[in-house]
N, C-alpha and C positions, 0 to 999 in steps of 0.2 A: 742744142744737144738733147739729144730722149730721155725722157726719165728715168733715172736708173731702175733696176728693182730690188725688190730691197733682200738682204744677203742670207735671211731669216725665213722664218718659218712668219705664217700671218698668226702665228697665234702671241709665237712671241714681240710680233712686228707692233701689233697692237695692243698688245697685255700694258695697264696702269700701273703706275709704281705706288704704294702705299703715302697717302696727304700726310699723315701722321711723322712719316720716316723723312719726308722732303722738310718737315717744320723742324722737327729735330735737328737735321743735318744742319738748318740756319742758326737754331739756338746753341749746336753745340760749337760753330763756327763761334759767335759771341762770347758764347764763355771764354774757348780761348786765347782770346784774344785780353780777356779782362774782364768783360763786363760781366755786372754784379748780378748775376740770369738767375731769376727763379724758374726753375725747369719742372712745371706740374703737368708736362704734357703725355708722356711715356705711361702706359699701363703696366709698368716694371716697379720693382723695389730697388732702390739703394740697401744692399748686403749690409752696410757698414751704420746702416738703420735699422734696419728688415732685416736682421740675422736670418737664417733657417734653423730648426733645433737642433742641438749641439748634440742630442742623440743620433741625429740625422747626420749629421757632417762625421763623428764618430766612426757610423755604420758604414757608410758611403768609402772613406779610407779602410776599415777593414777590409771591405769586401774586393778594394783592390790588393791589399795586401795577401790575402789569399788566393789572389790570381783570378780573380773572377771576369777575364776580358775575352773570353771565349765570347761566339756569338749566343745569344740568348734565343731562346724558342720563340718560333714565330708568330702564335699571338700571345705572347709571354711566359716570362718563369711563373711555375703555377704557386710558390712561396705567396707570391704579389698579389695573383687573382684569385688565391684563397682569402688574403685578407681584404683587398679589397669586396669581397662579396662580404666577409662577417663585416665589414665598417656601414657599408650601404645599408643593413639590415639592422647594426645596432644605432645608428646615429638618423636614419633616413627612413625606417620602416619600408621598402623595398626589397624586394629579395630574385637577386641573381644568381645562381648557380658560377663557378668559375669560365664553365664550357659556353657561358653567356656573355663572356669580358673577354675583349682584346686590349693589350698593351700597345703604346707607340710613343711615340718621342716629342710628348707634348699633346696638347689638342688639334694640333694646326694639320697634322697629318689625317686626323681621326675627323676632322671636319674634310677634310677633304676627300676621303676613302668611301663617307657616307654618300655626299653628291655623286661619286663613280659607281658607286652601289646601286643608285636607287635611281638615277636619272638619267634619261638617254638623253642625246642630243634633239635639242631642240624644242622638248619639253621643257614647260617655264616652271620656276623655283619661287614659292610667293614668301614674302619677305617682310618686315616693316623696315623704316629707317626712321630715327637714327639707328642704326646695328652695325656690326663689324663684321667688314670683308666675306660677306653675303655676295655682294657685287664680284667681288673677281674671284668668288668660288663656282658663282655660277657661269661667269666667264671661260676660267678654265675648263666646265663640264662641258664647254659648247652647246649651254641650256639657253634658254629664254629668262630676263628677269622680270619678275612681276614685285613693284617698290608699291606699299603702300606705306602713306605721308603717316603719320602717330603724331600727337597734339598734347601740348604741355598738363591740359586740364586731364588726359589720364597718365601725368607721368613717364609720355612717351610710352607706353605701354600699348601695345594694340588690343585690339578688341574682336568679338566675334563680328561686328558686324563692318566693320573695318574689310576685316579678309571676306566675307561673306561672298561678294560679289565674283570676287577671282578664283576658290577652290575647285572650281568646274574642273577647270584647264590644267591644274597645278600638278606634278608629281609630286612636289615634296615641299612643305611649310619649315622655315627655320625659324624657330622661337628661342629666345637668350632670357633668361633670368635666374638671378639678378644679372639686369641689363648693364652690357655695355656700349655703349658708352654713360647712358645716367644715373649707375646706380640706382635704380630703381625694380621693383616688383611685380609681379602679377601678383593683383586681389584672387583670390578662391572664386569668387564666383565668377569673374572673369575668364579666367582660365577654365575654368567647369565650363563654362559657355563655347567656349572653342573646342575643346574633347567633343561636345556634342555635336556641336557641326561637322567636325570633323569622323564621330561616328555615324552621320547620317548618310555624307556621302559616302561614306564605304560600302555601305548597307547596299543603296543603288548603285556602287561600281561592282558588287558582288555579282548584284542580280543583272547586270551586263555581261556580264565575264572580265571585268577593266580589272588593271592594275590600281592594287589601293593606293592612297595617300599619304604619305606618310609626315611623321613628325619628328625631324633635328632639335632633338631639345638639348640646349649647351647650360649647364648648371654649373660653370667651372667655379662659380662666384658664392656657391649657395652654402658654403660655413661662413662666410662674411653676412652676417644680414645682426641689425643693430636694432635694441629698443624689443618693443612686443611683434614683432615686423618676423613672418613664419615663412621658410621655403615651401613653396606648393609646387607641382609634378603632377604629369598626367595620369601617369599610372599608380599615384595613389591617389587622387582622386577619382580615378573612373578608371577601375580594373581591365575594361572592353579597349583601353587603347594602347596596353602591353604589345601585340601583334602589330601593334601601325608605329610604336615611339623608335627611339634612338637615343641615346643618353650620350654626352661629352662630357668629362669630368679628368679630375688630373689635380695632382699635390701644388700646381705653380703658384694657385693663388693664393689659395687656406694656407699653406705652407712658406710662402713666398719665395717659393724655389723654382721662377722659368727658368733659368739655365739649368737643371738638373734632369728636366724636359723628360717627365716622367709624368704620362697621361692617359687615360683608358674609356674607352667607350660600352656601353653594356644593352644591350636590346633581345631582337629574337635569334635564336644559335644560327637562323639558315643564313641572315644578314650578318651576323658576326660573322661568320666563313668566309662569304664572300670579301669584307674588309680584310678580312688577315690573310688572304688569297693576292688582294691588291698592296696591301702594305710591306707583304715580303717582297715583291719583285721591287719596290723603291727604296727596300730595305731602310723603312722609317721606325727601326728598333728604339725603344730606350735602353740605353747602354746596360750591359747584364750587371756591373757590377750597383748603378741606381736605381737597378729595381728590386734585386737583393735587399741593398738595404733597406726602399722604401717597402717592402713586404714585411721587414722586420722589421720597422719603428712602429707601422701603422698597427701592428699585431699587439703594442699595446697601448689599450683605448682610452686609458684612462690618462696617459701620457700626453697621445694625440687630443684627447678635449683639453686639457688644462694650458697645452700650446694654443690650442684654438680660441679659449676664452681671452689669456693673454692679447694677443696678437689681434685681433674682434677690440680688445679697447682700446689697446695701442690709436687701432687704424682709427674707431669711431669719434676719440676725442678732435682727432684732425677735422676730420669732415665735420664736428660739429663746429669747432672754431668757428671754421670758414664762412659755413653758413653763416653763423651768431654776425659773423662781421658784414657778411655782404648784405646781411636782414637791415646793419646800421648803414649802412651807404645807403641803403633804400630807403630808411627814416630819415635819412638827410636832404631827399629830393632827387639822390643820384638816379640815375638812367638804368639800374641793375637790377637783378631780381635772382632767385634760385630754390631749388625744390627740397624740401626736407629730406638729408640722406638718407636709406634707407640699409642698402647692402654694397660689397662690393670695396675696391678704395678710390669710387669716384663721387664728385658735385657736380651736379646740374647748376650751373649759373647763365647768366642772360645777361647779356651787354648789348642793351639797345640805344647803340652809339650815329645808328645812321644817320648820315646831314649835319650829326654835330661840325662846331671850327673847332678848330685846335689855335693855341695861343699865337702860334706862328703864321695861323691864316688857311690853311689847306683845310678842306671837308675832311670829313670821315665818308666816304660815297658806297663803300663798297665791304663786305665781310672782312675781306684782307685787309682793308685800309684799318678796319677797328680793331683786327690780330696786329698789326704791326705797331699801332701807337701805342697796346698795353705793353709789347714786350720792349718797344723802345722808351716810351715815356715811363712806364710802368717799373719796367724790369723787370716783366710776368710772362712766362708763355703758356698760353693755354691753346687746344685743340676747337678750332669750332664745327660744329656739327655736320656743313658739307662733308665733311673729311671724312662722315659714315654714313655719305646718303642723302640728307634731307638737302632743302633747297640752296643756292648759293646766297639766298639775303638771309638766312635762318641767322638771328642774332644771340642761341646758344652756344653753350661749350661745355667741354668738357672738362672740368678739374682732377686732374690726380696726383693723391697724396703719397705715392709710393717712394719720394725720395725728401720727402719733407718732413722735418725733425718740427717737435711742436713748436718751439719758442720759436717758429719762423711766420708762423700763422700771423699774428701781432703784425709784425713788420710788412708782410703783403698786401694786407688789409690798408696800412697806412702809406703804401707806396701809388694803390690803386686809388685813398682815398686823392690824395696830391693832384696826380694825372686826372679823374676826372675832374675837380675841382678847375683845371684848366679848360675845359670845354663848352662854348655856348655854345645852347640850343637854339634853333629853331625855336619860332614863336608856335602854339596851336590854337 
């Protein structure tokens, strides 16, 4: 019999499903079924943890009590992108006019309307990994992906000289900080270092005639940052790279409101157009009556910092547990390791499990083999870092605290000490 063909478009024939969503769907089968699942894998809150401000939930019901379910303008009600530009300006030193801010339904739209923007088919998109869903945004532009590898000793964090080699060819660099998946930062002068490179080649694509370079900077994470630990930006450090940025930003995570999927992007006005050109025909609104509200809560500041402070120690006392404990499994000789939190409600930790036996006699041979005996043996599930890119032996992950209450930190800590205490090593 012939091959069939397949009944699809190739785009959808070969489009990846999200690692993240396929691990979930295993750990949420466990749960219910019974088992006693620590679920730190989702970049989400538990609501019934992670409230959103009660000003917020207030605003939100009024504004459909007054009927506010008409469609909303299409790059937003300008309520939102007045205060969003005075928030950026007083909280960020930045300064966007409203006519420089589009609204949309989360980030997930606003990353993606930026790639349709800014990159034709075929042109490559340079990237670092570990990063999020980089790969199948450039997928969908039917771009080219240019992956560069990033290394624990900066954080995961890439560098000018990292991208250095690939900017030739690129249309568009996507840079995330605070990173996710590691919770982690760009140093100031790192990031200075890459503005530069990035204003030299424009310099020479100017004096081509080329199309410049530009930069997707996603900051959705950057009221989360812990300690003496500062959000940095291209364009407040190096004014010259306003005309080449792009900003992602959005209440999901400061806020801990993703389902309320209220997000806004902010750059040059002729690139904003074009997004809110593409975002209306997919009609990727946020709902008129949540950004109402969210125009009016954020309009007072002193409201939104004092949530923000809240919610900043809520998250950082978690992350610090964790750390504290896995710093102990690693004074105990365990095989683990992890990076001082910084932003974000994620941990960098490291389970370098491969080759171990396990009690029953099987290896640990492969990354899945060592995701499966923490969430079996363990009763942990964590993300590992293929699952945004990096290699398939990469023996980190991701930790997230968004549904973890503190007094549980203790308990995982002592479920993971158990489990590995069951594993010989390899001799070296």
């Amino acid at each position: 019999m012939a091959n069939a063909q397949p009944l699809v478009s190739d785009l959808a024939e070969h489009i990846i499903g999200s690692e993240i969503i396929k691990l979930a769907a295993e750990v949420n089968a466990l749960i219910a079924r019974g088992e006693p699942i620590h679920n730190l894998t989702i970049g989400d809150f538990n609501p019934n943890v992670f409230p959103i401000p009660d000003a917020l939930t207030e605003a939100i019901a009024g504004a459909y009590r007054n009927h506010e379910t008409n469609y909303p303008p299409a790059d937003g009600m300008l309520v939102l992108r007045n205060a969003v530009s005075a928030l950026l300006q007083a909280r960020q030193g930045i300064s966007y006019d409203a006519s420089e801010i589009v609204i949309s339904g989360g980030a997930r739209p606003l990353i993606y309307a930026i790639y349709q923007t800014l990159v034709n088919e075929g042109e490559a998109v340079l990237f670092p990994v570990p990063s999020w869903n980089n790969n199948h945004y450039t997928y969908l532009t039917h771009a080219r992906q240019q992956m560069v590898e990033t290394a624990p000793e900066n954080k995961f964090m890439p560098t000018a000289g990292e991208l250095a080699p690939h900017i030739g060819s690129a249309a568009l660099i996507a840079l995330c900080s605070p990173l996710n998946p590691t919770g982690t930062t760009f140093r100031k002068d790192d990031l200075d270092a890459i503005c530069n490179l990035v204003l030299a080649e424009n310099e020479q694509r100017a004096a081509d005639g080329r199309k410049p370079l530009y930069v997707l900077y996603d900051q959705i994470y950057w009221e989360l940052t812990y300690g003496d630990i500062r959000h940095y930006d291209p364009v407040s450090l190096n004014p010259a790279m306003r005309p080449f940025t792009v900003f992602v930003d959005g209440i999901s995570k400061s806020l801990a409101a993703t389902g309320v999927r209220v997000g806004w992007a902010m750059g040059p006005k002729h690139i904003i157009d074009k997004m809110k050109s593409i975002l209306s025909h997919i009609g990727a609104w946020a709902p008129k009556a949540e950004q109402s509200a969210t125009g009016a809560y954020l309009a007072n500041l002193d409201e939104y910092g004092g949530f923000i402070t809240h919610r900043r120690n809520e998250i950082e006392e978690r992350l610090r547990g964790f750390h504290a404990g896995i710093q102990s499994l690693k004074a105990e000789g365990h095989h683990v390791d992890s990076i001082v939190p910084e932003a974000a409600m994620y941990l960098t930790v490291k389970f370098a499990l491969h080759g171990a036996t396990t009690a029953d006699g099987p290896t640990l041979a492969t990354t899945a083999d060592v995701t499966a005996y923490l969430l079996h043996e363990a009763k942990v599930a964590l993300v590992p870092f293929f699952a945004f890119g990096s290699t398939q032996d990469s023996p980190w992950y991701r930790l997230s605290v968004g549904t973890c209450k503190t007094e549980h930190v203790e308990a995982i800590i002592a479920n993971l000490r158990a489990a590995l205490q069951k594993l010989t090593h390899p001799a070296t």
